[in-house]
C-alpha positions as CSV (number, residue, x, y, z in Angstrom):
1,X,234.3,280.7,75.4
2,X,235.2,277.0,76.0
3,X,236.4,276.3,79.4
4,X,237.8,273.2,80.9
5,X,239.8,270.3,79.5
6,X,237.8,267.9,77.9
7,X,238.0,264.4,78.2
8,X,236.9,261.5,79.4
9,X,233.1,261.2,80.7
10,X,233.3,263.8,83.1
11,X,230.2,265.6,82.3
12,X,227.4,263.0,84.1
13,X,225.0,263.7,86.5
14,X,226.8,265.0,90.1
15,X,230.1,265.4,88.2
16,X,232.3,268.4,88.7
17,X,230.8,270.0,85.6
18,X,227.4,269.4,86.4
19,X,227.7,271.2,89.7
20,X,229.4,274.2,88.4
21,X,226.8,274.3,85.7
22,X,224.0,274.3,88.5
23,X,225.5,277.6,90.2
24,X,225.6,279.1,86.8
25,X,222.4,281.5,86.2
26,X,222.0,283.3,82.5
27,X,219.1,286.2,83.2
28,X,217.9,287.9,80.5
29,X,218.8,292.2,79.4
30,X,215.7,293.7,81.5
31,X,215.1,290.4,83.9
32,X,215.5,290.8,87.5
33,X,217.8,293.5,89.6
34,X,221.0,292.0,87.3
35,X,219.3,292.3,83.8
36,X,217.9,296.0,84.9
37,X,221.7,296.9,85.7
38,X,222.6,295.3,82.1
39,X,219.9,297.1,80.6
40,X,220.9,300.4,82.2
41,X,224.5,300.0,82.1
42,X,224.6,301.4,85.5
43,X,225.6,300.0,88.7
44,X,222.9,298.9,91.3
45,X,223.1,298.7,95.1
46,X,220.1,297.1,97.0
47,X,219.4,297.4,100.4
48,X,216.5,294.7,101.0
49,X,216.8,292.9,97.6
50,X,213.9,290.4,98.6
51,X,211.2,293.6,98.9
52,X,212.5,295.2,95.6
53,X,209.9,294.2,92.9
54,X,212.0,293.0,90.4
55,X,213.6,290.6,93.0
56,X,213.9,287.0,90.9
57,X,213.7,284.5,93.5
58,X,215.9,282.0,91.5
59,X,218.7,283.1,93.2
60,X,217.5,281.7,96.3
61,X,216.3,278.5,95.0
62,X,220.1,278.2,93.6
63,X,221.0,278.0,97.0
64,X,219.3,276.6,99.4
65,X,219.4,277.9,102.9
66,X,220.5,281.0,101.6
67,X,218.4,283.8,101.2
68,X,219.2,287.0,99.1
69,X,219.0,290.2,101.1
70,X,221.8,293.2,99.7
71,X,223.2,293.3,96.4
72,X,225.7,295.1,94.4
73,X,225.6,294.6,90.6
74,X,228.1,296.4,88.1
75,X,228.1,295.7,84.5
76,X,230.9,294.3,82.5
77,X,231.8,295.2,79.0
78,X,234.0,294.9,75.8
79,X,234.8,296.7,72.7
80,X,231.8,294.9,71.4
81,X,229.3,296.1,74.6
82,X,228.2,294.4,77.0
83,X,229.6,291.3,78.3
84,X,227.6,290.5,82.1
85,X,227.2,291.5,84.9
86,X,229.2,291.2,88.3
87,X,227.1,290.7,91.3
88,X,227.7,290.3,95.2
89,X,225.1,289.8,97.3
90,X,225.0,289.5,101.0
91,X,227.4,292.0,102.8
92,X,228.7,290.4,105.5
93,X,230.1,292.8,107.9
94,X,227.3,295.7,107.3
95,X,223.8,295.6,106.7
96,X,224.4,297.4,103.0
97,X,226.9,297.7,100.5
98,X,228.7,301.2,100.5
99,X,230.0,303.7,97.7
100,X,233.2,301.9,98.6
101,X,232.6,298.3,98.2
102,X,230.3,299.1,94.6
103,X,233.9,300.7,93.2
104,X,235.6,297.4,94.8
105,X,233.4,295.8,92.5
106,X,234.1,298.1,89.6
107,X,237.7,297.9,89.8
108,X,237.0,294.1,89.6
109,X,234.5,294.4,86.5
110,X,237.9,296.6,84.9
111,X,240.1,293.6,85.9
112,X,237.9,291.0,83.7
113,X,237.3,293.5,81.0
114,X,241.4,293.9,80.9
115,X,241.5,290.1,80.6
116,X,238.4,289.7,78.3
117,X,241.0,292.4,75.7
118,X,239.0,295.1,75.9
């Protein structure tokens, strides 16, 4: 765990820290599309992720003007399990994620589980 430096009153309100902190999002084994593709261990590919039912609309509360429409979500794990979850949302140049862009993704997920020592 741990992460930055520490020092010296940098974790106030509007501070570096406590932006990246508001962009973080914890969802729960189960909760959402991203916690059903924990849950499953299986990755997920949405096509309209606003009409899927278990849409969670917090990710377009985390940023506004935004609004959530395809998804690809793998999962992440270590020698221990599960770790997370990787998730792109919003193709830009197609309307959906393909087969090809989900193992882009899963090559990714391989990359942090090399780094995590799995």
């Amino acid at each position: 765990g741990g992460g930055g430096g520490g020092g010296g009153g940098s974790g106030g309100a509007g501070s570096p820290r406590e932006k990246e902190k508001e962009k973080e999002m914890v969802h729960k084994l189960g909760d959402g599309i991203v916690g059903a593709c924990a849950e499953a261990g299986q990755a997920v590919r949405i096509t309209d992720a606003f009409a899927n039912p278990l849409y969670n609309p917090i990710l377009d509360r985390a940023w506004p003007g935004q609004q959530c429409s395809t998804m690809c979500c793998v999962p992440v794990r270590t020698s221990r399990g599960l770790f997370g979850v990787l998730q792109a949302l919003n193709k830009l140049d197609k309307p959906v994620f393909s087969e090809e862009d989900e193992m882009a993704l899963r090559v990714y997920a391989k990359q942090v589980e090399l780094v995590l020592g799995v």
